[in-house]
Structure formats: structure tokens, C-alpha cells
SEKE-11364 format. One record per residue (C-alpha): residue number from 1; x, y, z; residue in one letter. Coordinates in nm, 2 decimals, m for minus. Layout:
% residues N
{NUM, {X, Y, Z}, "A"} ...
//
This chain:
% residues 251
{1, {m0.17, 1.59, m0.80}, "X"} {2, {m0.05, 1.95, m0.87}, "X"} {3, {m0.02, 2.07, m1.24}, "X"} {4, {0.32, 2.11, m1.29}, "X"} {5, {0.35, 2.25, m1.65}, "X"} {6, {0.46, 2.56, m1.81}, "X"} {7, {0.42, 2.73, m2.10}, "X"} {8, {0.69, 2.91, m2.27}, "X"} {9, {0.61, 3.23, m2.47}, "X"} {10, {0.80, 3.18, m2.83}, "X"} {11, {1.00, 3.45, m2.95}, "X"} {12, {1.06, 3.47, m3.32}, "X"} {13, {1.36, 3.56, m3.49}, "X"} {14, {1.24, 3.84, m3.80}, "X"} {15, {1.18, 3.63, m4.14}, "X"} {16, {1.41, 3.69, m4.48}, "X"} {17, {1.76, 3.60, m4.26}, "X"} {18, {1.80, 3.38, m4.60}, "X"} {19, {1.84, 3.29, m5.01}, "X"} {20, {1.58, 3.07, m5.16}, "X"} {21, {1.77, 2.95, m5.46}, "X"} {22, {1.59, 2.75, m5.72}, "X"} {23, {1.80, 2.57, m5.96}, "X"} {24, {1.84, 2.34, m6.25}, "X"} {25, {1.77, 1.95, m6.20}, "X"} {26, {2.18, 1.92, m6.32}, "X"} {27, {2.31, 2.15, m6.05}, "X"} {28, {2.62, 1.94, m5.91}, "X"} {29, {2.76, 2.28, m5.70}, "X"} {30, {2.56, 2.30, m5.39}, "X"} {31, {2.88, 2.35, m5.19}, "X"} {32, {3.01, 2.61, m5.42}, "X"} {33, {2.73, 2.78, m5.33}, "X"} {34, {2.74, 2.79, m4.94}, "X"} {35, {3.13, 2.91, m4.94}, "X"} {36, {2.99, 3.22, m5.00}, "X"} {37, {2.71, 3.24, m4.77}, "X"} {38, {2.79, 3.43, m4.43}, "X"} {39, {2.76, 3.17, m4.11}, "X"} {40, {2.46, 3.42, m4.02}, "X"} {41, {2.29, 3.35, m4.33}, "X"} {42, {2.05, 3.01, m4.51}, "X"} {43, {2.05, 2.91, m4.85}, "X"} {44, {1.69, 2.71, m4.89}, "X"} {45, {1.73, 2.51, m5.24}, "X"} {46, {1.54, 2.29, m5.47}, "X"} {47, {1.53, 2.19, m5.80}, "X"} {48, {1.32, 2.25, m6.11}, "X"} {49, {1.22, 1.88, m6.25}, "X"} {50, {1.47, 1.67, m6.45}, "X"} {51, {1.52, 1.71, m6.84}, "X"} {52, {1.65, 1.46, m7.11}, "X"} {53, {1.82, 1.69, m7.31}, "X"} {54, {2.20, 1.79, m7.34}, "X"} {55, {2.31, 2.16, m7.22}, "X"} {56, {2.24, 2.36, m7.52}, "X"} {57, {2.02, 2.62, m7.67}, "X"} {58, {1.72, 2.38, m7.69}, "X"} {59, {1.79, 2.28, m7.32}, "X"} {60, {1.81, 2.67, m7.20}, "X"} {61, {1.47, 2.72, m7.34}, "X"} {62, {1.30, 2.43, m7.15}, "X"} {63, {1.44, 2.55, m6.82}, "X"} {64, {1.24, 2.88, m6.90}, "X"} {65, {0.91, 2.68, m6.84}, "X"} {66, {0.73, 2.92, m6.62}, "X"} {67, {0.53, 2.64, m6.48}, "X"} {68, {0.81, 2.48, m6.31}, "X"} {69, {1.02, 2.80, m6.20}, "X"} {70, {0.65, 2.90, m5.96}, "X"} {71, {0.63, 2.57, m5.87}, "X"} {72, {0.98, 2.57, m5.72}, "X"} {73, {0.93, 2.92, m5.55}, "X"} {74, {0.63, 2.84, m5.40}, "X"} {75, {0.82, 2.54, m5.23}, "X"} {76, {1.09, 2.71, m5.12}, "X"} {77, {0.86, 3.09, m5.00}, "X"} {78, {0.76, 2.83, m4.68}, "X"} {79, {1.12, 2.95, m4.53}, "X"} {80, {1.03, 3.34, m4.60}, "X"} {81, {1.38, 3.42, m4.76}, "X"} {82, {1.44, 3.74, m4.82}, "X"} {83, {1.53, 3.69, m5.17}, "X"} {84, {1.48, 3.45, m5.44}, "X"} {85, {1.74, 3.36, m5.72}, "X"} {86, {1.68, 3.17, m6.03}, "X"} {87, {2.05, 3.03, m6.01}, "X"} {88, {2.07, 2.90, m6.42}, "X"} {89, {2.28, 3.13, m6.65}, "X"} {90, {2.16, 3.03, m7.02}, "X"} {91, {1.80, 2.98, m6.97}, "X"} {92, {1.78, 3.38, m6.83}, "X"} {93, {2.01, 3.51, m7.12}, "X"} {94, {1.85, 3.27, m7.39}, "X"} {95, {1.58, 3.49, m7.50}, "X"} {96, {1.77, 3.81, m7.45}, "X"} {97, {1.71, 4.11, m7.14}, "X"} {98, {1.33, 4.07, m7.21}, "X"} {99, {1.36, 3.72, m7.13}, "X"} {100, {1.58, 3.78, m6.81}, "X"} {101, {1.26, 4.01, m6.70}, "X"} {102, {1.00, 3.77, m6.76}, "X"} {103, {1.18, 3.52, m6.47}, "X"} {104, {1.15, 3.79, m6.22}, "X"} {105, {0.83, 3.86, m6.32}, "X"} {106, {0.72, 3.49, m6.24}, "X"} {107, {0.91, 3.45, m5.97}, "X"} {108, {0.75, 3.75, m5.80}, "X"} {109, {0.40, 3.62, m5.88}, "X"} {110, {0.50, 3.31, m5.72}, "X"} {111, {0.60, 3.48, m5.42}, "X"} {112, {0.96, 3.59, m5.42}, "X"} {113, {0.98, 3.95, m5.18}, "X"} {114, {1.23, 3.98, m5.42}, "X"} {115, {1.43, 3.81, m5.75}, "X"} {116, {1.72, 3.77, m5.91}, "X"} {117, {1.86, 3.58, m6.21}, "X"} {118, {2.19, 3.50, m6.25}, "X"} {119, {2.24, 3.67, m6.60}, "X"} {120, {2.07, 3.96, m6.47}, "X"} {121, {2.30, 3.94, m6.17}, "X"} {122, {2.58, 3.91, m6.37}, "X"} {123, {2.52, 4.26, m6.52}, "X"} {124, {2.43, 4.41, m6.18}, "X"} {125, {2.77, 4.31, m6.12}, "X"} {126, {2.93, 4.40, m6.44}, "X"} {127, {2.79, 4.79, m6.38}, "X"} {128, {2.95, 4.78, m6.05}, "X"} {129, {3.27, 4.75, m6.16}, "X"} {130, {3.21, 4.95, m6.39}, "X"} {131, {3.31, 4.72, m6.68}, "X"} {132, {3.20, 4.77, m7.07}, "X"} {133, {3.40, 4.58, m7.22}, "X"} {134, {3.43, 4.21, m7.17}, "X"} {135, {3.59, 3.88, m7.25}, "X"} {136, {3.36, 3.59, m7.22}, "X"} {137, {3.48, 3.21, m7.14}, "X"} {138, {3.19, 2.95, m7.13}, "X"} {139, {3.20, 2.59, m7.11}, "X"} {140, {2.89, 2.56, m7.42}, "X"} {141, {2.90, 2.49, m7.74}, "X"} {142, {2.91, 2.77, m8.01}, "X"} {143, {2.54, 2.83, m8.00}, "X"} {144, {2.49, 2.87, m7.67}, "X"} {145, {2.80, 3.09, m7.62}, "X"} {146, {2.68, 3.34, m7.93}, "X"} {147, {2.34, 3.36, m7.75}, "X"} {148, {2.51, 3.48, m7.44}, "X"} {149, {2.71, 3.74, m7.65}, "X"} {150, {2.40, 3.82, m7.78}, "X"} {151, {2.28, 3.90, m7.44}, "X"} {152, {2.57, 4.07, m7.34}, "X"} {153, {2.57, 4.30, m7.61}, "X"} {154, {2.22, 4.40, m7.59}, "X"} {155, {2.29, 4.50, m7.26}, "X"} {156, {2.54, 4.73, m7.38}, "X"} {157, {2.87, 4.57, m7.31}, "X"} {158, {3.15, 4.50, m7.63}, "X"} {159, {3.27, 4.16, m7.61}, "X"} {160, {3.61, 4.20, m7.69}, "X"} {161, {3.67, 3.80, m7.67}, "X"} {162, {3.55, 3.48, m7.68}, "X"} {163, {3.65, 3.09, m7.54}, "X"} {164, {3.49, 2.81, m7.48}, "X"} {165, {3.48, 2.43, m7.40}, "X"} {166, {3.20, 2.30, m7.63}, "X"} {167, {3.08, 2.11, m7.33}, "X"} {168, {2.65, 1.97, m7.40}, "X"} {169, {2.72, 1.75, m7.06}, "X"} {170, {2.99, 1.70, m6.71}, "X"} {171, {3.04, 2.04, m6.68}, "X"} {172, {3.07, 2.00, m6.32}, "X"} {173, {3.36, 1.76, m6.33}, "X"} {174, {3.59, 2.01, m6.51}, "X"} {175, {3.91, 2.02, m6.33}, "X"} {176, {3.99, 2.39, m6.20}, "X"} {177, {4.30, 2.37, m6.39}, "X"} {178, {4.09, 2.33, m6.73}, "X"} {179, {3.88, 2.65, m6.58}, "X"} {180, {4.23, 2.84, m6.56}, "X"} {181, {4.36, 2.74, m6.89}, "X"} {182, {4.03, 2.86, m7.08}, "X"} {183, {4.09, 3.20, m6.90}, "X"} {184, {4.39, 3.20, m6.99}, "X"} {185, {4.36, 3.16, m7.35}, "X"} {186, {4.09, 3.42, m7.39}, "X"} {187, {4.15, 3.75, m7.58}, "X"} {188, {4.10, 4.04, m7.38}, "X"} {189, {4.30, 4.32, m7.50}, "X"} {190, {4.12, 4.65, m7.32}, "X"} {191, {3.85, 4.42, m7.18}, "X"} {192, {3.78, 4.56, m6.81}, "X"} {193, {3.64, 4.24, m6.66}, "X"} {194, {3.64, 3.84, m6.79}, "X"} {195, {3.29, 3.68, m6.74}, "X"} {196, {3.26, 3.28, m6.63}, "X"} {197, {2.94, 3.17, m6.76}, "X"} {198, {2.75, 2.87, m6.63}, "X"} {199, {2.67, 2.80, m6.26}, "X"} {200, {2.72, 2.44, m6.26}, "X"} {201, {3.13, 2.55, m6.38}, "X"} {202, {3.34, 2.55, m6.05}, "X"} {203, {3.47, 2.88, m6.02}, "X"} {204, {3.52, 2.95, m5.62}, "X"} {205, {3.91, 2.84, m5.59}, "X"} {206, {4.04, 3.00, m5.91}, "X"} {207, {3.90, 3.33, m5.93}, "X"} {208, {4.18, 3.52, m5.70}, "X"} {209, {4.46, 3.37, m5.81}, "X"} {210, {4.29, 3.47, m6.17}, "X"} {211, {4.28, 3.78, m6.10}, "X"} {212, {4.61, 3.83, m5.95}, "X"} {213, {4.77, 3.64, m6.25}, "X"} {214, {4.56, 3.87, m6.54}, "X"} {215, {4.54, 4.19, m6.33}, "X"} {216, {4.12, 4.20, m6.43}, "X"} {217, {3.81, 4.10, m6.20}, "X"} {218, {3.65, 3.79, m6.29}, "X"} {219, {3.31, 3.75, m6.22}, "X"} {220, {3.15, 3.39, m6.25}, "X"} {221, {2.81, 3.32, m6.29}, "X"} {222, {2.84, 3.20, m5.94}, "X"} {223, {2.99, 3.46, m5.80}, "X"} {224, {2.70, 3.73, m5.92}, "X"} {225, {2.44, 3.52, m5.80}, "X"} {226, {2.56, 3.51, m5.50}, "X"} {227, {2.74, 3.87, m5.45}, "X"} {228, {2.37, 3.99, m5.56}, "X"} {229, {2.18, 3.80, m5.37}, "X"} {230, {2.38, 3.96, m5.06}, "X"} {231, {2.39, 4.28, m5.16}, "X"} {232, {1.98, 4.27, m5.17}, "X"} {233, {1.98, 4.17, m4.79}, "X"} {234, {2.25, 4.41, m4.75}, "X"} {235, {2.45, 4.13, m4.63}, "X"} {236, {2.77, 4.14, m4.82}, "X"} {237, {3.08, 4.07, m4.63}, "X"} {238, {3.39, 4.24, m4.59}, "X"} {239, {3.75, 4.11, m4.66}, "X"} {240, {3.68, 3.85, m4.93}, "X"} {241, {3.94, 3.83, m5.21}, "X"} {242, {3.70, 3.88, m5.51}, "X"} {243, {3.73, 4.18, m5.66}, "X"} {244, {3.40, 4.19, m5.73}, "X"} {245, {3.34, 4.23, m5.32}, "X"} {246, {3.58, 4.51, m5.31}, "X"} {247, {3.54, 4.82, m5.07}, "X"} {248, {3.53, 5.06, m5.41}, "X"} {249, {3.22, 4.82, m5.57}, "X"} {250, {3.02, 4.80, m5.27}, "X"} {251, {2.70, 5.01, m5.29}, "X"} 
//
């Protein structure tokens, strides 16, 4: 009886063609997420582990447990992405830009080629458009909203204006309209840009007609995870309608 097998010699595609995203236990907005990921491109996500508390200062703090952040890089560093992304607003501006460090720092111990916050990404963004002064919507409570302020101005940038929801739960169910309307009411006399904080707030459908209505970019916390996370795989797409992915921004 004649052997008739075959070996076939695999070729492997080059590893990082990807974003490993670690994010809250809450995060409701996976889709959100992969509207802005090229076709070419993976998004490999998990979760940290669940929390009783309501979304507040206290709540930011525990999703800074260092423990848990490694342990959910080290899950998701089996799919070699090419960058890694703490996708969670408040708990990387909760304890200020030496804070926001200390998350890269652990998740590049854990094995991220390369990290990003979304707080951090949202001032990578900020600087390339150029914008100092901002006006800040959030769906928090006053607390947490002051906090990110507090961020924001350590970082350099005048908050010209502040609105927010006083949300501590559901954030994800708030209707885009609601979004619009607490962009709409902020005060932003000479602000250059309007910053969405929160990534579980659903940004992706309002932001160009936002910025068509109010003439200013507006940069979610979404958005700079995700334009950042591109731009460090020099992946980031042409003829999108966010300002923020503008020909005159791009590095």
C-alpha cells in the first residue's frame, strides 16, 4: 500500500497585524470599538474581573489594581498584537499623569511590545490637534469629572468648560441624542477641541455631525484609543470623517 501523504510547509503571516485591548468588566461597546478597526486589522479583548461598586472615584481606583491589568495582558500577548491598550478613561486619569505612566509601565512588564491608555491617548490626540484649550463633557458625577480636570490640567491644557450627566451606572444605554445635547450645552468659548470622556459612552455616530454643527474636533475617549492605537502600527486610515483622522493631524 503506497504512502500517500504530504506535508505542507506553513507559511506564517508576521505577528502584531493586531490591538490587544484590555478593558473594564462593564464595557457594553465592543462594536463601537471594531467600527474603527481597518478590515486588515484584529482587536483581541478581555476583561479585567467584575467589581461591585458604582462608576465613581472609588471604582476608578480599583480598576488601577495592577494585579488584574498583567493578568489580562498576559491573556491576550498569546495573539502577539502589536500593541496593547488599557481601554478605561477614569482609572488612567484618577491618580493624575504619574498614574497614567504607571499602567504602561505594568502593562509592558506583562508583555505589551507596546501600551497605551486611553487618557494618555487622549492627550496624544489633543497635541495633535494642537488643542490647549478644552471643554470637557463626561457622563460622571462631580467627583470624578473634577479629577479628570485635574488631569487635564496637569497636562497643560485650560479647561475652559465643563458638563456632565452625573451618571454612577447605564452609561452605555445613553441615547446618542442625550450625548449631543450635553455637547451642546457645554461652554466653550475659545476652547480648540471638546473632549468625551468615558469609553463605555457611545460616541461613534455623533461625532461628525458634532463637529460640523460646532465647527471644533471632538475627540472621545473612544476615538483616542483607537486613533492611537493605529497610529502606533502605522495603520491609520485615510478618508474618515473625524477630524481627529485628518490629513493635517496625521504624523
Amino acid at each position: 500500500m503506497s504512502d500517500t501523504g504530504a506535508t505542507v510547509t506553513a507559511r506564517l503571516d508576521p505577528a502584531g497585524a493586531g490591538i490587544g485591548i484590555v478593558a473594564p468588566f462593564d464595557l457594553a461597546l465592543d462594536r463601537e470599538l471594531w467600527r474603527w478597526t481597518p478590515e486588515q486589522l484584529s482587536l483581541y479583548v478581555t476583561r479585567t474581573p467584575p467589581l461591585d461598586l458604582l462608576v465613581s472615584a472609588e471604582m476608578a481606583v480599583a480598576l488601577r489594581d495592577e494585579r488584574a491589568l498583567a493578568t489580562a495582558c498576559r491573556a491576550v500577548t498569546a495573539a502577539a498584537p502589536g500593541v496593547m491598550v488599557y481601554l478605561c478613561t477614569s482609572a488612567s486619569f484618577v491618580e493624575g499623569l504619574a498614574g497614567e505612566r504607571q499602567l504602561r509601565s505594568v502593562m509592558e512588564r506583562a508583555g505589551a511590545r507596546r501600551a497605551v491608555t486611553t487618557s494618555g491617548a487622549l492627550l496624544e490626540a489633543l497635541a495633535a490637534l494642537g488643542a490647549r484649550r478644552v471643554a470637557v463633557a463626561t457622563p460622571y458625577d462631580a467627583e470624578l469629572t473634577a479629577r479628570l480636570v485635574a488631569f487635564l490640567s496637569e497636562a497643560g491644557h485650560e479647561v475652559v468648560g465643563v458638563a456632565s450627566l452625573g451618571l454612577r451606572g447605564d452609561i452605555w444605554r445613553v441615547s446618542r441624542g442625550t450625548v449631543c445635547e450635553l455637547v451642546e450645552s457645554l461652554p466653550r468659548r475659545d476652547a480648540d477641541a471638546i473632549v468625551l470622556s468615558c469609553t463605555n459612552l457611545p460616541t461613534y455616530d455623533v461625532i461628525p455631525p458634532l463637529e460640523d454643527a460646532i465647527g471644533l474636533p471632538v475627540v472621545s475617549a473612544n476615538l483616542a484609543t483607537m486613533w492611537a492605537a493605529l497610529k502606533a502600527l502605522d495603520a491609520l486610515p485615510t478618508g474618515r470623517p473625524e477630524r481627529l483622522f485628518a490629513e493635517r493631524v496625521r504624523p
